[in-house]
mmCIF file as Biopython writes it, N, C-alpha, C and O atoms, coordinates in Angstrom:
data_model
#
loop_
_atom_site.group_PDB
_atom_site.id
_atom_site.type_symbol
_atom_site.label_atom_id
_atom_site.label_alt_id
_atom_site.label_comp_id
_atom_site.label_asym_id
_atom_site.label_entity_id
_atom_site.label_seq_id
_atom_site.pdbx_PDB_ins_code
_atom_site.Cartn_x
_atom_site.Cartn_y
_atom_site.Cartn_z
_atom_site.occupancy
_atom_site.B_iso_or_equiv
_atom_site.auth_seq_id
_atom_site.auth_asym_id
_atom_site.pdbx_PDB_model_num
ATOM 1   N N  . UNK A ? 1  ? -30.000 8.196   -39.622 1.0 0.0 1  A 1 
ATOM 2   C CA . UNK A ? 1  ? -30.994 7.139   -39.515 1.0 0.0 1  A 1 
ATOM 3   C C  . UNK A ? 1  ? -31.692 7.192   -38.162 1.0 0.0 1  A 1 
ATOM 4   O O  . UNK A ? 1  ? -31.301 7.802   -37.167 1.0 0.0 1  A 1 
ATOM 5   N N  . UNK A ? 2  ? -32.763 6.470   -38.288 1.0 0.0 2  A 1 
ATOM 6   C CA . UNK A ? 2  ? -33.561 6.669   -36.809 1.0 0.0 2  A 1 
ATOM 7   C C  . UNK A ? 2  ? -32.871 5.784   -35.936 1.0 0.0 2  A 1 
ATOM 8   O O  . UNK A ? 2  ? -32.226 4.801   -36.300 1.0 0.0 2  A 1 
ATOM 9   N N  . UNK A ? 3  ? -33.068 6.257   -34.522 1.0 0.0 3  A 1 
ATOM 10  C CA . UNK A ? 3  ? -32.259 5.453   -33.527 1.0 0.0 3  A 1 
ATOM 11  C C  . UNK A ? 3  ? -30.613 5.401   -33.338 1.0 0.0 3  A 1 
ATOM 12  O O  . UNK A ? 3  ? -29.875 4.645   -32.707 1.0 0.0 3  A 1 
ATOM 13  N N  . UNK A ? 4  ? -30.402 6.464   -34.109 1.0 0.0 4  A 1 
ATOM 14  C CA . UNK A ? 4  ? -29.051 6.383   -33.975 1.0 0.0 4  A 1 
ATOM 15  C C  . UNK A ? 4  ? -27.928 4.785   -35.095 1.0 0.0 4  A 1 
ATOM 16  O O  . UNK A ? 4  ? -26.710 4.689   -35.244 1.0 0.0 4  A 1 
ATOM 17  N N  . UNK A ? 5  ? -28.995 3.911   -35.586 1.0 0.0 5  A 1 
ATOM 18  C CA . UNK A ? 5  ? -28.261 3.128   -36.518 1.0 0.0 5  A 1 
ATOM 19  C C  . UNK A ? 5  ? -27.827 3.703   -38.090 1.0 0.0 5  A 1 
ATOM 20  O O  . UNK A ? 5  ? -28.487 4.552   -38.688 1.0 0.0 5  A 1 
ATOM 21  N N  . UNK A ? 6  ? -26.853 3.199   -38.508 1.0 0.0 6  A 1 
ATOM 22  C CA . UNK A ? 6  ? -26.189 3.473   -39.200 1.0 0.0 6  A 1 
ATOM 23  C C  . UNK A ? 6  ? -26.619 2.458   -40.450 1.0 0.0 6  A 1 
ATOM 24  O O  . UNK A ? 6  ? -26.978 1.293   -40.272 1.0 0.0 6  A 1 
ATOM 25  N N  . UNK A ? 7  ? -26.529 3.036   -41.596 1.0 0.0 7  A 1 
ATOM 26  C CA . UNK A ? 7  ? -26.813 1.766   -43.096 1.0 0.0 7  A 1 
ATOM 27  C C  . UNK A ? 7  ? -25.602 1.557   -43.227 1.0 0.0 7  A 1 
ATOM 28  O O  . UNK A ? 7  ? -24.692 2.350   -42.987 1.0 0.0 7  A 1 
ATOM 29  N N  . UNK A ? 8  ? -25.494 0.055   -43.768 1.0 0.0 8  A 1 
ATOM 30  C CA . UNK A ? 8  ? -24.732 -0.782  -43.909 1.0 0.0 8  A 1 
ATOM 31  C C  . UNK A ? 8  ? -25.019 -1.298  -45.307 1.0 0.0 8  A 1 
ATOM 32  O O  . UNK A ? 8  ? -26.142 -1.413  -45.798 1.0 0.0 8  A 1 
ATOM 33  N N  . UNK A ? 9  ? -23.555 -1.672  -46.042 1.0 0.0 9  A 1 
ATOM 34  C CA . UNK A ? 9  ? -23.673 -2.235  -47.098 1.0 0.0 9  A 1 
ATOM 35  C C  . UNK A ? 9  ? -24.866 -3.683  -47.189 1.0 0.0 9  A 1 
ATOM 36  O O  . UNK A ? 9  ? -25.035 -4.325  -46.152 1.0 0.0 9  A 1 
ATOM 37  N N  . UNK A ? 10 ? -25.530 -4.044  -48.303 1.0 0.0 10 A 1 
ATOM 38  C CA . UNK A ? 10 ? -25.825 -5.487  -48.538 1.0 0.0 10 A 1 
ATOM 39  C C  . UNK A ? 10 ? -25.331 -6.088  -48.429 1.0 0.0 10 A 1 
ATOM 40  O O  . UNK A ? 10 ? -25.791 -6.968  -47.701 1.0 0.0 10 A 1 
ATOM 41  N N  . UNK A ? 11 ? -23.729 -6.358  -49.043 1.0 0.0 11 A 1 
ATOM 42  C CA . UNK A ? 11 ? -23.147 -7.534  -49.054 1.0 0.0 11 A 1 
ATOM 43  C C  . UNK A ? 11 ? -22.505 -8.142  -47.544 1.0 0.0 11 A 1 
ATOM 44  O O  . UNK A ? 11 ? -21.876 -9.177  -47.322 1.0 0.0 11 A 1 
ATOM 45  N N  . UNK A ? 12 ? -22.871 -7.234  -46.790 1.0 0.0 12 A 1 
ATOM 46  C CA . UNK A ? 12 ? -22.325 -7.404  -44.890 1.0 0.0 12 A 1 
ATOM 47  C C  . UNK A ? 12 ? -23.234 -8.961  -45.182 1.0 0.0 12 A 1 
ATOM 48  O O  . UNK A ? 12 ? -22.782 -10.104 -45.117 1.0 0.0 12 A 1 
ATOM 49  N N  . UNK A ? 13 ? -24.639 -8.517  -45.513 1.0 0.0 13 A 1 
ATOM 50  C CA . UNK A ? 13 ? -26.084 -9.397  -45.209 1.0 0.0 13 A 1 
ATOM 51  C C  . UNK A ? 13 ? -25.302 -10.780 -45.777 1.0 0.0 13 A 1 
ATOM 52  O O  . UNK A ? 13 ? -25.020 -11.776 -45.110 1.0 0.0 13 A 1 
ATOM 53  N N  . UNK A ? 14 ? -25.109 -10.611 -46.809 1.0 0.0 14 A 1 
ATOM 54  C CA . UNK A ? 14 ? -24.540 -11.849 -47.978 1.0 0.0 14 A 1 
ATOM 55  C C  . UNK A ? 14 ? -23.622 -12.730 -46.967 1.0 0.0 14 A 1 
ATOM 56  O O  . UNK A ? 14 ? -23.764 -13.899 -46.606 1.0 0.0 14 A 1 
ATOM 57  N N  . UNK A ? 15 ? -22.697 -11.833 -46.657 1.0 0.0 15 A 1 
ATOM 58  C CA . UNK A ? 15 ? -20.928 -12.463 -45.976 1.0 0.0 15 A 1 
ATOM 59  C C  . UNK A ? 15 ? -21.808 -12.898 -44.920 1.0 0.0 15 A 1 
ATOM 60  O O  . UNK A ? 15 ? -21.928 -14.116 -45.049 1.0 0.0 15 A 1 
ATOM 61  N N  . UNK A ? 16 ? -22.554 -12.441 -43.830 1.0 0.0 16 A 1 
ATOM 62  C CA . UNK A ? 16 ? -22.989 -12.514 -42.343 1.0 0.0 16 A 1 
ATOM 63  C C  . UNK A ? 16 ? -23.590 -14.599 -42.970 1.0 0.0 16 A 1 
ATOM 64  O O  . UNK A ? 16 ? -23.166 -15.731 -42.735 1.0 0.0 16 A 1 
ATOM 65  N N  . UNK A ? 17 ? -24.530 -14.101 -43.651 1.0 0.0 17 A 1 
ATOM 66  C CA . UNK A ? 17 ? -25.387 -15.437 -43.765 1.0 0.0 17 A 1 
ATOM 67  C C  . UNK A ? 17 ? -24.383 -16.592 -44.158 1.0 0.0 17 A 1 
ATOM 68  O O  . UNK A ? 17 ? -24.552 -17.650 -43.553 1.0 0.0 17 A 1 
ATOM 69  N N  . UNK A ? 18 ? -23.291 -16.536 -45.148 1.0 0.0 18 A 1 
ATOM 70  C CA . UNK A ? 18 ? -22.742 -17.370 -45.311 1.0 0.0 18 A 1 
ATOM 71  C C  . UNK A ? 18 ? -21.664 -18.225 -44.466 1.0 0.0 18 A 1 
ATOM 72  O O  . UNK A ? 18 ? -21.247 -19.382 -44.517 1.0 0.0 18 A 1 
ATOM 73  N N  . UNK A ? 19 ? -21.446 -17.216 -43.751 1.0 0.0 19 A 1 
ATOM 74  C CA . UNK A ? 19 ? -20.467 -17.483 -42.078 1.0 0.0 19 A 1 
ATOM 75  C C  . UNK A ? 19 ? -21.253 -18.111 -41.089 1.0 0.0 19 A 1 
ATOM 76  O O  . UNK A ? 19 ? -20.675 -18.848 -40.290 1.0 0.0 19 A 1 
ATOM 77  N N  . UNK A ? 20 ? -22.606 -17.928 -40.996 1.0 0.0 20 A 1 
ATOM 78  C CA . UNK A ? 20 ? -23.610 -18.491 -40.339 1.0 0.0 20 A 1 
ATOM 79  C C  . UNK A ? 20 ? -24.170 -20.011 -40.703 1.0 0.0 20 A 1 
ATOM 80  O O  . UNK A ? 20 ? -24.470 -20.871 -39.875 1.0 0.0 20 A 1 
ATOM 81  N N  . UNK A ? 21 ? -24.237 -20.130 -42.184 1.0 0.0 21 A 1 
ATOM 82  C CA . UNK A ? 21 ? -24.819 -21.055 -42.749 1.0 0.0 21 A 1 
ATOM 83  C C  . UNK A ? 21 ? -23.534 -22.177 -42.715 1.0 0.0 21 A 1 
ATOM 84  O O  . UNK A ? 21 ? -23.775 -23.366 -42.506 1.0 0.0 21 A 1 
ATOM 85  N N  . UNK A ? 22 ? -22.289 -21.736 -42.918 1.0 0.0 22 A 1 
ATOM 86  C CA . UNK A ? 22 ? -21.425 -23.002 -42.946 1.0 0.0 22 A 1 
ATOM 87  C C  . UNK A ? 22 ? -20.869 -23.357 -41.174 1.0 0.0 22 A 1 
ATOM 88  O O  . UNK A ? 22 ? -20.266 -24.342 -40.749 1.0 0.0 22 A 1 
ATOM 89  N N  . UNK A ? 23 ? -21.257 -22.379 -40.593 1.0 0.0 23 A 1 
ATOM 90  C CA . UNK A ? 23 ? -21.150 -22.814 -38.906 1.0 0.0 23 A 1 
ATOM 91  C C  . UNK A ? 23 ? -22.017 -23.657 -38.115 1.0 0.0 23 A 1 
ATOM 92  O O  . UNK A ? 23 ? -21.710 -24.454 -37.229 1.0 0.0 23 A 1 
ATOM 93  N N  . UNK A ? 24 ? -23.269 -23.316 -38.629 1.0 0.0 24 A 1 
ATOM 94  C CA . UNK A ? 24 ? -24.541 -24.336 -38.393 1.0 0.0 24 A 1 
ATOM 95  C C  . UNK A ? 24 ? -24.521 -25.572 -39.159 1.0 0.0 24 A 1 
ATOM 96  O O  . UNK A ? 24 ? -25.071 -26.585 -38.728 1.0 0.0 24 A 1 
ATOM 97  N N  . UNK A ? 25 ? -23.996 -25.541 -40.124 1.0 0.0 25 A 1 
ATOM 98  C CA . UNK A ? 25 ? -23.469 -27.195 -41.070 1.0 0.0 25 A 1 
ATOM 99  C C  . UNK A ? 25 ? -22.632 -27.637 -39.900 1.0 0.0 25 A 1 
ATOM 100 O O  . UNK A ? 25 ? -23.301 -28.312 -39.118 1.0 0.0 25 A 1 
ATOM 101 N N  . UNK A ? 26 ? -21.157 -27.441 -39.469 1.0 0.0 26 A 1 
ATOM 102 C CA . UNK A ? 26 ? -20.091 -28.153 -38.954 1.0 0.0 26 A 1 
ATOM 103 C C  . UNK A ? 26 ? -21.010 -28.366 -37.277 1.0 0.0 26 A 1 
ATOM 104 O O  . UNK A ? 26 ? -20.821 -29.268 -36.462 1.0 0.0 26 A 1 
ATOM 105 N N  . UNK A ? 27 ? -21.494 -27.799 -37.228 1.0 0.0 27 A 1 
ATOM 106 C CA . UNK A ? 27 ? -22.380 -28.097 -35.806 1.0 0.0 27 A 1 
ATOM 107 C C  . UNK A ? 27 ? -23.331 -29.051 -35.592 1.0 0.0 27 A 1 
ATOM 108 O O  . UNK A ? 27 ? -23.391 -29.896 -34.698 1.0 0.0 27 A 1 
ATOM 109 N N  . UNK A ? 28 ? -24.321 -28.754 -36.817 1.0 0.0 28 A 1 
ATOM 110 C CA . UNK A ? 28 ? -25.574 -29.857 -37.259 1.0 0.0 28 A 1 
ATOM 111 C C  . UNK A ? 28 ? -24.521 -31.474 -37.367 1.0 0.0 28 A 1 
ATOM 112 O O  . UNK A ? 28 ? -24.586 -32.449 -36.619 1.0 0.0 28 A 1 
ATOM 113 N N  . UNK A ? 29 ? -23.714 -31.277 -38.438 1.0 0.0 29 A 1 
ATOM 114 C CA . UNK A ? 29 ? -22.706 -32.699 -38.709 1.0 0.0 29 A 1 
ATOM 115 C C  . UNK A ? 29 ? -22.092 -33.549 -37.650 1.0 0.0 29 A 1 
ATOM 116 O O  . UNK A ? 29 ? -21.977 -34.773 -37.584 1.0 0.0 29 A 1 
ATOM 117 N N  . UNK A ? 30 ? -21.563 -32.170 -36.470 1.0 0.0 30 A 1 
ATOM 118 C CA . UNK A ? 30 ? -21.017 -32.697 -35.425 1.0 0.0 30 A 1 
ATOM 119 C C  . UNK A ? 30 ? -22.317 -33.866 -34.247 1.0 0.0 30 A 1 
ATOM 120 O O  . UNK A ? 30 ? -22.227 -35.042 -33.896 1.0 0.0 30 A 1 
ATOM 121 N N  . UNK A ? 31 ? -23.415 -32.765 -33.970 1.0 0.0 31 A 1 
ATOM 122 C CA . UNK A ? 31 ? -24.227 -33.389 -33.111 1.0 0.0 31 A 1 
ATOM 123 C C  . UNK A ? 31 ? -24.948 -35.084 -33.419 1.0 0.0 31 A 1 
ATOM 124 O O  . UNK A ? 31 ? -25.286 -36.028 -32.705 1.0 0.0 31 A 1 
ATOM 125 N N  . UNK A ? 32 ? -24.928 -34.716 -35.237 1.0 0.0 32 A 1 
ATOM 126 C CA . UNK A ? 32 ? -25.489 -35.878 -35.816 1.0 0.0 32 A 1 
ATOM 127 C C  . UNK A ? 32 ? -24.610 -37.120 -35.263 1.0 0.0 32 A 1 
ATOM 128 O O  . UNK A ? 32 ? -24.889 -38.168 -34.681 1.0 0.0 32 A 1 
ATOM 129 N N  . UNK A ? 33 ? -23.318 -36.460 -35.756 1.0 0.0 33 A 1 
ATOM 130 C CA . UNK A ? 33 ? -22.076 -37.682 -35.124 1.0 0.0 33 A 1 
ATOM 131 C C  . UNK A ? 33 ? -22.599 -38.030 -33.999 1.0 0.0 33 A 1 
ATOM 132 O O  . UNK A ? 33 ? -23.306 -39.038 -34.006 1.0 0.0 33 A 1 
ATOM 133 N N  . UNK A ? 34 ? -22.388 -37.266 -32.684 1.0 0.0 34 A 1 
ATOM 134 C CA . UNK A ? 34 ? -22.835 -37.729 -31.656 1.0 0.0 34 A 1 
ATOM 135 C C  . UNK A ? 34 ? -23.892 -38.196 -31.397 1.0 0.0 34 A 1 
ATOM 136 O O  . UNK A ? 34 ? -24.122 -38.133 -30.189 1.0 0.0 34 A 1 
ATOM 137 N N  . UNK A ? 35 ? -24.910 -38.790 -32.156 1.0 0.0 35 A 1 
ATOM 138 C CA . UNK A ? 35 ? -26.124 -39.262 -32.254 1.0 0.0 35 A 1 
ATOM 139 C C  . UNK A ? 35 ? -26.060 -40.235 -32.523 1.0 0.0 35 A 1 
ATOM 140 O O  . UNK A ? 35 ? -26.709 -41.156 -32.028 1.0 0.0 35 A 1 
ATOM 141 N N  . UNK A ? 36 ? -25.007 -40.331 -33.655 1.0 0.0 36 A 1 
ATOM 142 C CA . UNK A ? 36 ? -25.053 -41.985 -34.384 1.0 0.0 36 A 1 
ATOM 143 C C  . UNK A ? 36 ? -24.363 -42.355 -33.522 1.0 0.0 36 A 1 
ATOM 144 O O  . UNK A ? 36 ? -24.647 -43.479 -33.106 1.0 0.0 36 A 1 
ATOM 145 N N  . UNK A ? 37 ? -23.475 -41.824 -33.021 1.0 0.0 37 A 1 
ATOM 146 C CA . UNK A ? 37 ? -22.197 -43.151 -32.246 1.0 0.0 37 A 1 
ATOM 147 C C  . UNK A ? 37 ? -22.987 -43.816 -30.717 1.0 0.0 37 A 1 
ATOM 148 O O  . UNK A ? 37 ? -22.635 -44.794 -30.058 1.0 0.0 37 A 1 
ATOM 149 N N  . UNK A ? 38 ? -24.165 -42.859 -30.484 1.0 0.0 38 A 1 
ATOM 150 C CA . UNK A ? 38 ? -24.688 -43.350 -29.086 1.0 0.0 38 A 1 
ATOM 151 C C  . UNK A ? 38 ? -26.245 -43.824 -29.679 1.0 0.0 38 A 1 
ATOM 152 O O  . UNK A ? 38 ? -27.323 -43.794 -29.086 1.0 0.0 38 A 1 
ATOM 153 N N  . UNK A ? 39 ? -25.980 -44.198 -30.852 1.0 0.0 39 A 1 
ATOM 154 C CA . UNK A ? 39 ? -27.200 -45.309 -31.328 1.0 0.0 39 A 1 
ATOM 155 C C  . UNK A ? 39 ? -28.512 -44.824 -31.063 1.0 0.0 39 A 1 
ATOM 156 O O  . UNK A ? 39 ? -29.403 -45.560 -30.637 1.0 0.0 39 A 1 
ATOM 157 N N  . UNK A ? 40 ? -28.713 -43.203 -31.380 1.0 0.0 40 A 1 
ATOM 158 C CA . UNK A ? 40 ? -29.674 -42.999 -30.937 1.0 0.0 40 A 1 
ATOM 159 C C  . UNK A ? 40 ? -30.381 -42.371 -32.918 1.0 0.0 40 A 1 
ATOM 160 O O  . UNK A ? 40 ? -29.810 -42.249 -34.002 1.0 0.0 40 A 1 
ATOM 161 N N  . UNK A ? 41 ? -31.678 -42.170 -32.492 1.0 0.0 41 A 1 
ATOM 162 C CA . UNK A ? 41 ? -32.071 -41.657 -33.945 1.0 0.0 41 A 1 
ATOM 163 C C  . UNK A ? 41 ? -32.746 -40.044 -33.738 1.0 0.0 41 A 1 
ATOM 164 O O  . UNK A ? 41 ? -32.948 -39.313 -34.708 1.0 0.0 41 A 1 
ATOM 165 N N  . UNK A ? 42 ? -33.071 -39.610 -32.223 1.0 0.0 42 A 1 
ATOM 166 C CA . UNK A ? 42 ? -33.189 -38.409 -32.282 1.0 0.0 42 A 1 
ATOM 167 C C  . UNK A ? 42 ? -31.922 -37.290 -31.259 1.0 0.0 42 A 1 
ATOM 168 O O  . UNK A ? 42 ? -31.624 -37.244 -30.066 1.0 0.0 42 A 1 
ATOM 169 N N  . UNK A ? 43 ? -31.509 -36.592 -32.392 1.0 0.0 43 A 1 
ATOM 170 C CA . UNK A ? 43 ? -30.813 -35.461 -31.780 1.0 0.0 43 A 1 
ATOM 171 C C  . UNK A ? 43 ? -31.177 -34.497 -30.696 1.0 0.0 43 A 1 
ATOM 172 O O  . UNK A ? 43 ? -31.957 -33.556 -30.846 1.0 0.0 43 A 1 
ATOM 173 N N  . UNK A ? 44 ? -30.419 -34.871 -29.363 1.0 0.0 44 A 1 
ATOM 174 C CA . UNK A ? 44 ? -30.413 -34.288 -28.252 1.0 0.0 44 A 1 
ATOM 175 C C  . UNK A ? 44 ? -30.020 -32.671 -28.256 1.0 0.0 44 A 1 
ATOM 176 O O  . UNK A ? 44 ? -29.293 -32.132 -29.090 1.0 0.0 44 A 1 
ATOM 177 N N  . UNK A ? 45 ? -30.667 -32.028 -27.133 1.0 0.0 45 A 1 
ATOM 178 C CA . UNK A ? 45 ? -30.324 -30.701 -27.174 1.0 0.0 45 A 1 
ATOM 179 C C  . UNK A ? 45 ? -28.057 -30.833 -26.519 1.0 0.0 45 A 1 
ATOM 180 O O  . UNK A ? 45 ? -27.036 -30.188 -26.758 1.0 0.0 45 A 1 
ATOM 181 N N  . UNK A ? 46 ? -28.431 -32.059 -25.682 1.0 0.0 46 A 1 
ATOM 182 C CA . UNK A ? 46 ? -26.711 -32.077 -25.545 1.0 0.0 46 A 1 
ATOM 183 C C  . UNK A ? 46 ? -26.101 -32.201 -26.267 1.0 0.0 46 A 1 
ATOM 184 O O  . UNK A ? 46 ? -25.141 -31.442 -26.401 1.0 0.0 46 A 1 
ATOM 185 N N  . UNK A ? 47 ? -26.323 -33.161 -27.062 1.0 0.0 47 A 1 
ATOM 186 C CA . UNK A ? 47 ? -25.870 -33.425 -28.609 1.0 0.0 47 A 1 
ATOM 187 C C  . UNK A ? 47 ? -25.282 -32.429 -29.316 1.0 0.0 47 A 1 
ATOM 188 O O  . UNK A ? 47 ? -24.203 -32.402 -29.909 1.0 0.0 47 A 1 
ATOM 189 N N  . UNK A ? 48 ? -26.108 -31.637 -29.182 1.0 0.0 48 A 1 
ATOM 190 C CA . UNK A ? 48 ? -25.547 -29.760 -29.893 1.0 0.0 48 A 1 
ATOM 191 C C  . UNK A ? 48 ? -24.465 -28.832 -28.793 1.0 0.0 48 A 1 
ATOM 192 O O  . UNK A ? 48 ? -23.557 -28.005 -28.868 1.0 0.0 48 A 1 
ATOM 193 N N  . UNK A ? 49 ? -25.116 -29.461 -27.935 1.0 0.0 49 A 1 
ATOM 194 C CA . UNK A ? 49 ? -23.949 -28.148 -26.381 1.0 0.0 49 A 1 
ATOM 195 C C  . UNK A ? 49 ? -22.861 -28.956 -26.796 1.0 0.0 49 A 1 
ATOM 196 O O  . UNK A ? 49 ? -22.027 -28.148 -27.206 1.0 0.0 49 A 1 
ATOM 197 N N  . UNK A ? 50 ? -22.233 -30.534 -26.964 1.0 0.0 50 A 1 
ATOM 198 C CA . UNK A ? 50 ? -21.328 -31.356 -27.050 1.0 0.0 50 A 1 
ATOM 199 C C  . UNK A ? 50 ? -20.494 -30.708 -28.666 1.0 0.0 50 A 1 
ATOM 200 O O  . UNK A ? 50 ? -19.328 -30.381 -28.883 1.0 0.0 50 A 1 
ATOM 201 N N  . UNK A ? 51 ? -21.708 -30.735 -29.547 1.0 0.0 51 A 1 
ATOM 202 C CA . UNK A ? 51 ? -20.858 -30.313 -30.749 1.0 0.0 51 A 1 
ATOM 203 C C  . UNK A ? 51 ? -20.194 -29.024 -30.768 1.0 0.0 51 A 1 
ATOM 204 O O  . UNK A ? 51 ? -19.252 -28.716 -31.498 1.0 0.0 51 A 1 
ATOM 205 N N  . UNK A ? 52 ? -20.895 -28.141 -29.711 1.0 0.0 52 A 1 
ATOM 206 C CA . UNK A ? 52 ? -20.440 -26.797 -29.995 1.0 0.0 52 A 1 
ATOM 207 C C  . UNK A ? 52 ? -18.810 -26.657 -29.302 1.0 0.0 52 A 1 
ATOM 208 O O  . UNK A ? 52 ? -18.185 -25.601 -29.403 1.0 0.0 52 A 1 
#
């Protein structure tokens, strides 16, 4: 392959996104928490450094 990369199965793509997509849920859920409990209605960028 050019550049020296290597092909990779599809289903890497499949597994990658779904490991991604349920990590950004427990993160999104978390910051929200921290949003509601400090009575606020827009989500802070700390909000997210806090959830992570």
């Amino acid at each position: 392959r050019r550049g020296g990369v290597k092909r990779i199965s599809a289903m890497i793509y499949e597994e990658t996104r779904g490991v991604l997509k349920s990590f950004l849920e427990g993160v999104i859920r978390d910051a929200v928490t921290y949003t509601e409990h400090a009575k606020r209605k827009t989500v802070t960028s700390l909000d997210v450094v806090y959830a992570l």
